[in-house]
N, C-alpha and C positions, 0 to 999 in steps of 0.2 A: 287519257294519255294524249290523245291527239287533242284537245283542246290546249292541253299545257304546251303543245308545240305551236297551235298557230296563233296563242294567244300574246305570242312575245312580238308578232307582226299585225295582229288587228287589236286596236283599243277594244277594253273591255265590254262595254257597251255596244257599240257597233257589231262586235262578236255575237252579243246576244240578238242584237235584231237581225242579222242575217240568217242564224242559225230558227232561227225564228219564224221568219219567211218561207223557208227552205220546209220548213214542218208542215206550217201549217199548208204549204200546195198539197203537197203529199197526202196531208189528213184530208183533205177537199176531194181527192184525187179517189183516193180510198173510201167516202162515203159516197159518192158518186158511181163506182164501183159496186159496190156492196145494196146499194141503191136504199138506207135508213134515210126514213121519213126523217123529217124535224124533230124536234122533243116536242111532247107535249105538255110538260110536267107546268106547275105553274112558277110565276116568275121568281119566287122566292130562292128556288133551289139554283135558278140560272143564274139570277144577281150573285150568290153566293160563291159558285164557280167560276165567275169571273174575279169577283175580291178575291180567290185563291191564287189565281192567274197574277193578277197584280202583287201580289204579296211575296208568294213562291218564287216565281218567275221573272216579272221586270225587277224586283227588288232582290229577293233573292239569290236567281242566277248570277245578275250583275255583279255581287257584291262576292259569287265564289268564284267568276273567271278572274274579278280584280285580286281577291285573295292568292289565287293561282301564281300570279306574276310575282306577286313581295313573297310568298312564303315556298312556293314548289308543291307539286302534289301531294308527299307524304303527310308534310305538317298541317296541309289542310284538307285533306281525309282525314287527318286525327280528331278537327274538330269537329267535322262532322260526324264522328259515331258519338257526340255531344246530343244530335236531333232524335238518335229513338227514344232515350228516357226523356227526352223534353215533350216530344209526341204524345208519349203516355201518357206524363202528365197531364198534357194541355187538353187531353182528352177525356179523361179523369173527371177534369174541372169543368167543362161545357159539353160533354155529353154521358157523363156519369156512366162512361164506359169502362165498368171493372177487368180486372187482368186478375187469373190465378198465380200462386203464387209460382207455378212451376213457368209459367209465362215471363213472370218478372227474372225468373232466376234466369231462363233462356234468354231475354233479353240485355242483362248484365254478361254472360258469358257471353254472347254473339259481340257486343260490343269491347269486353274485353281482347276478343284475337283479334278481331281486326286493328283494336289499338297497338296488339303486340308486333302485326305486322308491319303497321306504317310505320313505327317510331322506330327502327331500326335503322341503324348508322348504314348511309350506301359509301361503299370504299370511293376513294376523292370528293367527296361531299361534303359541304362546310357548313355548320350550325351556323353562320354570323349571312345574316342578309339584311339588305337595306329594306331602312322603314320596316322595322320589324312588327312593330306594337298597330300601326296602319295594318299590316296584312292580317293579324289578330283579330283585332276589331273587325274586318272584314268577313275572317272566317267564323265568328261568332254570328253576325248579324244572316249570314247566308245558314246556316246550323238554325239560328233563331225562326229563320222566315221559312225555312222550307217547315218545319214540325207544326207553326201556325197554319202554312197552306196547308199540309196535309189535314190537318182536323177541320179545316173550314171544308175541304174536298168532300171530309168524310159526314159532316153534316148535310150535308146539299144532297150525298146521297140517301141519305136518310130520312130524308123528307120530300124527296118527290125521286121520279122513274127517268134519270136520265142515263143512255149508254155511257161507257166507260169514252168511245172513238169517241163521238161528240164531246163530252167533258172536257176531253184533251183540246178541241177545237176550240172550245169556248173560254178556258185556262190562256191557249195560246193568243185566240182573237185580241180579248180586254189585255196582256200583257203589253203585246205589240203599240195598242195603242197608248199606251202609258209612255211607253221607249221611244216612240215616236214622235212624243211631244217635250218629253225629255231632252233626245238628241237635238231636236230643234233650238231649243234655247241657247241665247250667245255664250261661248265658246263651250260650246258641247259638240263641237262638226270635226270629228277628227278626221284625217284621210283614212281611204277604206283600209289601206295599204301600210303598211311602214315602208318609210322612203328608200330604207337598206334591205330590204326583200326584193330579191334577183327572180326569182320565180312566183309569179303571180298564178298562175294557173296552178302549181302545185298545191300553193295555199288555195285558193279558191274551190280544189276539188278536196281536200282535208276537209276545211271546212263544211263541203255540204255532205260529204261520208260523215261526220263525225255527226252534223245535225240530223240525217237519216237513222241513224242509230243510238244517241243516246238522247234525242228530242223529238223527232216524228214515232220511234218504237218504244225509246224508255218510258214518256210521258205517257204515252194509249196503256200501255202495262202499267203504270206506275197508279193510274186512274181505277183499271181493273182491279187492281189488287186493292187500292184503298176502297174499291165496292163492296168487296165479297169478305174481307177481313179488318179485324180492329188495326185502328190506325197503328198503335202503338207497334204491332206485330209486321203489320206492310212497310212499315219505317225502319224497322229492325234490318229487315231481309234486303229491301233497297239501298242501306249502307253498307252491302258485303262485297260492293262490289270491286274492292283493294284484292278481295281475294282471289279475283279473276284475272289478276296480272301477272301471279304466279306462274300458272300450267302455260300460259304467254308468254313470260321470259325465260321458261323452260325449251319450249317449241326452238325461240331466239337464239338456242344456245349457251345463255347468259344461266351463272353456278346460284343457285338458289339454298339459301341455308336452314340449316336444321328448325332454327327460332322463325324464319316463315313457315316454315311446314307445321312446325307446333304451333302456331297461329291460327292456321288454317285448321286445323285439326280442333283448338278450342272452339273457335267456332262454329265449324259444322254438326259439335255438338249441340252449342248452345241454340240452333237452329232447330234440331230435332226437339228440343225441349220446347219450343215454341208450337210443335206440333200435336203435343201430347192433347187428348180428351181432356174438358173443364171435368174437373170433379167436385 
């Protein structure tokens, strides 16, 4: 939510390196802290975690703040409950990691309510936005690259002993440096700012709230979970999170309708089914 607010004032891109920035002090901050040695795994599984970084992240990310902009949150949440059955699959395919059937079925219902809740019409809201088929594209390709990072994540863990914190650090480290060299190229410099933003410091602390919470915490979690479970199932539960704007714009005040709630409700089934014992 707060990304879709301060992405109308910083280019896409530049959003992504600051928030970026902002992470990875935190994650430095937080091993340092916590005082985890280095990994010692060998280099295979680390190269690996950083092509995730790159893939996920500088490409990724990029391409779902850009989505943001041309299509609005709802219609690009949509595509993104696109990424758990592409996860499955891609996982399927390169690491021959089977899913029961009750898994699949959880997987389909979890991704149906959240589909039922984004696609619902908000009162004043207009289907017709510029560059539509552009912000498409866009949210397809950030759908695409996040389900590849997540199975490359999940291979790296799979072949060698790296923390979840570190992953996250080394995901963010190789991203940045991709964005970095990215933004560098001529006319890739945009200002940090948009010229018609009257409050900088508001945006500026948005911005590093938003990258504390859904890039310094989401990603270290996001890592975790692609550890300890099959990608397919961590990709699932990661796209639920439309459904946490609900009990939010209930708090808000704001009239929340029956077709969210039975959104919500399809899905927290199709969640539990995700939890059943393989049989």
């Amino acid at each position: 939510m707060v990304y879709g607010i301060v992405g109308q004032q910083i280019p896409p891109l530049r959003l992504n390196v600051i928030k970026g920035i902002v992470a990875i002090a935190l994650l430095i901050f937080t091993i340092l802290l916590t005082g985890e040695s280095l990994p010692t795994a060998a280099p295979m599984p680390i190269l690996l975690l950083c092509l995730s970084g790159v893939v996920g992240i500088s490409w990724g990310d990029t391409a779902f703040l850009g989505a943001l902009n041309y299509l609005g949150a709802r219609r690009v949440l949509l595509l993104g409950t696109l990424s758990p059955p592409l996860t499955a699959i891609f996982a399927m395919i390169w690491l021959q990691e089977s899913l029961t059937i009750t898994a699949w079925g959880g997987i389909l219902i979890t991704t149906l309510g959240v589909a039922w809740v984004v696609t619902e019409r908000v009162p004043g809201s207009s289907d017709d936005s510029p560059h539509l088929w552009r912000g498409i594209s866009l949210g397809l390709l950030a759908a695409i690259a996040n389900a590849i990072g997540t199975v490359i994540s999940r291979v790296a863990f799979s072949t060698g002993s790296v923390t979840s914190l570190w992953a996250a650090l080394l995901r963010l480290g190789a991203a940045q440096l991709i964005l970095f060299a990215w933004i560098s190229l001529p006319h890739r410099n945009p200002p940090a700012l948009s010229s018609s933003s009257r409050q900088p410091g508001k945006i500026i602390f948005a911005t590093c709230f938003a990258a504390f919470t859904g890039t310094y915490l989401g990603i270290w979690l996001q890592q975790t979970a692609i550890k300890f479970t099959a990608a397919g199932i961590a990709s699932t539960l990661l796209q639920t999170s439309p459904l946490f704007v609900i009990p939010v714009a209930i708090c808000m005040g704001e009239k929340v309708s029956w077709r969210a709630i039975a959104g919500v409700i399809i899905a927290i089934i199709g969640i539990t089914l995700l939890f059943f014992p393989s049989t």
